[in-house]
C-alpha positions as CSV (number, residue, x, y, z in Angstrom):
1,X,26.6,-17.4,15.9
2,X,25.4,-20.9,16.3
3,X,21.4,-22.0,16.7
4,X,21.9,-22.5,20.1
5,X,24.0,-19.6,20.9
6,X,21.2,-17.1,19.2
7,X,18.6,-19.1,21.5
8,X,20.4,-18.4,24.4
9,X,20.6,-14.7,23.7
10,X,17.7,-14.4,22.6
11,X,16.6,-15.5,26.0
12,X,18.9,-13.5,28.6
13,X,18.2,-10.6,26.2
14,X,14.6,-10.7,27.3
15,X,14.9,-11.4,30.7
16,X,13.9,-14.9,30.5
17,X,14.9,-18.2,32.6
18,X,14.5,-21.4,31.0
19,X,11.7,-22.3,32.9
20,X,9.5,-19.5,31.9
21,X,10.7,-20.0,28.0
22,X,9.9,-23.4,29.0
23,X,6.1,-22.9,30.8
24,X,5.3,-20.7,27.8
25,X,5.9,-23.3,25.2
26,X,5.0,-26.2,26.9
27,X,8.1,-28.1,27.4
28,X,10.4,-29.5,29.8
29,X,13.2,-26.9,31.4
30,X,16.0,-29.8,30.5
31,X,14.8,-29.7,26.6
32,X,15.1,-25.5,26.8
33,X,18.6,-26.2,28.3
34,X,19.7,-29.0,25.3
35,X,19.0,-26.6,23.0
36,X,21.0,-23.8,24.5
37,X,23.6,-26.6,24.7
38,X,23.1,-28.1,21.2
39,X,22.6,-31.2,22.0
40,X,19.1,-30.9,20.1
41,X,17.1,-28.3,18.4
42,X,13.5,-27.2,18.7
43,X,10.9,-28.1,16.4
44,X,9.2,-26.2,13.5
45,X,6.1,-25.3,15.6
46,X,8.3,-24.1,18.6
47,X,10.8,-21.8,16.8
48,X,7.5,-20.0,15.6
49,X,6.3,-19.9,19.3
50,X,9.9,-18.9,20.2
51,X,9.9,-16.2,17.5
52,X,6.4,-15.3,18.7
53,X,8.1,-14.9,22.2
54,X,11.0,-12.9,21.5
55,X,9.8,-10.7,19.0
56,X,12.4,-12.0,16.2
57,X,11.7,-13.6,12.5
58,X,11.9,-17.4,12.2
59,X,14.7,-16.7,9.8
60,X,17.0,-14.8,12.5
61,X,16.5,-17.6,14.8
62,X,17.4,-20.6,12.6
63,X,20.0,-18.6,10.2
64,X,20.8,-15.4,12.2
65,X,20.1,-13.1,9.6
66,X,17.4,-11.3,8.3
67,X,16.0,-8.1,10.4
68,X,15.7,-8.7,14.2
69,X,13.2,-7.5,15.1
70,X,9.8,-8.1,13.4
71,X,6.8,-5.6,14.0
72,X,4.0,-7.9,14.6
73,X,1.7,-4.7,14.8
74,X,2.4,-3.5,11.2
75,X,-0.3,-6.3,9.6
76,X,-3.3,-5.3,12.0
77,X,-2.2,-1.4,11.5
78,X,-2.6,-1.9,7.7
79,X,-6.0,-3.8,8.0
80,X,-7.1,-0.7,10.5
81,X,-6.1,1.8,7.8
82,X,-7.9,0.4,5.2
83,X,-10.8,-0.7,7.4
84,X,-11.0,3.2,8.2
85,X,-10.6,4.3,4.6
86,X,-13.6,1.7,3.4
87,X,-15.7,3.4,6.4
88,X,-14.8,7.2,5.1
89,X,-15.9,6.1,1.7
90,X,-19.0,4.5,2.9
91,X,-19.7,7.5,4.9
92,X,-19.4,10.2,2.2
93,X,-21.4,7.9,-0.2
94,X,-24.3,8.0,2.2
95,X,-23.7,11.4,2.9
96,X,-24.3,12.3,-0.8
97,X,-26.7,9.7,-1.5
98,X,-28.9,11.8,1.6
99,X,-28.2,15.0,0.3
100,X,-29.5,14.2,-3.2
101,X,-32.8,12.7,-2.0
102,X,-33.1,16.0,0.5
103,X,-32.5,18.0,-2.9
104,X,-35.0,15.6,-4.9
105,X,-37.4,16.2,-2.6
106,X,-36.6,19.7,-2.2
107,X,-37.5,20.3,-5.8
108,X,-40.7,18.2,-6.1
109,X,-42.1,20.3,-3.2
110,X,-41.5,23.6,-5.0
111,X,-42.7,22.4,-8.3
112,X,-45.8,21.3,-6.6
113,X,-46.0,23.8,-4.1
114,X,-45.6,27.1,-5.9
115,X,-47.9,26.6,-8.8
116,X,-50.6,26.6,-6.7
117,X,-49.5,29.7,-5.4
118,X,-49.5,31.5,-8.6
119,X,-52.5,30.4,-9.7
120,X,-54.4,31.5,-6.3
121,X,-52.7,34.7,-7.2
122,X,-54.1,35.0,-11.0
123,X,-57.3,33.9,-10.0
């Protein structure tokens, strides 16, 4: 399948008429339809708009290969994952960093606490 050819798919797979492909990127309807025709071909900043739009890898529109359809989620999922795992660590860190200081001061109390005790009670 030919550059144009994929374009045009691509398109009537999604629903699309020329004029909306064409609003969204910002070009004339007749320059959408010469490259359904061939007659021309987009530029390097629209076939990444045009990728953006269908949901399809730069290399499946210019070479027709390559997987279809691209997960644009999958990035931002990963930087949520670890973004979640850094605040887990952080958490437990604190966590353990509280219940050392409540122990700390757990242990000064009683060391200063009961010996004042006992001697009250020997004297």
């Amino acid at each position: 399948m030919r550059l144009n050819e994929r374009l045009e798919k691509l398109r009537k797979d999604k629903g699309l008429s020329q004029e909306e492909v064409s609003n969204y990127l910002g070009v004339s309807r007749r320059t959408i339809s010469k490259w359904e025709k061939g007659t021309s071909n987009p530029d390097l900043n629209n076939i990444v708009k045009l990728g953006e739009l269908y949901n399809v890898s730069m290399d499946y529109i210019l070479k027709g290969n390559g997987k279809e359809e691209v997960d644009i989620n999958t990035e931002n999922s990963e930087v949520k994952v670890e973004k979640k795992t850094k605040s887990k660590t952080w958490l437990m860190v604190l966590i353990i960093i509280f219940l050392f200081l409540l122990l700390a001061a757990l242990i000064i109390l009683m060391v200063n606490w009961y010996p004042r005790e006992f001697m009250k009670v020997f004297n």
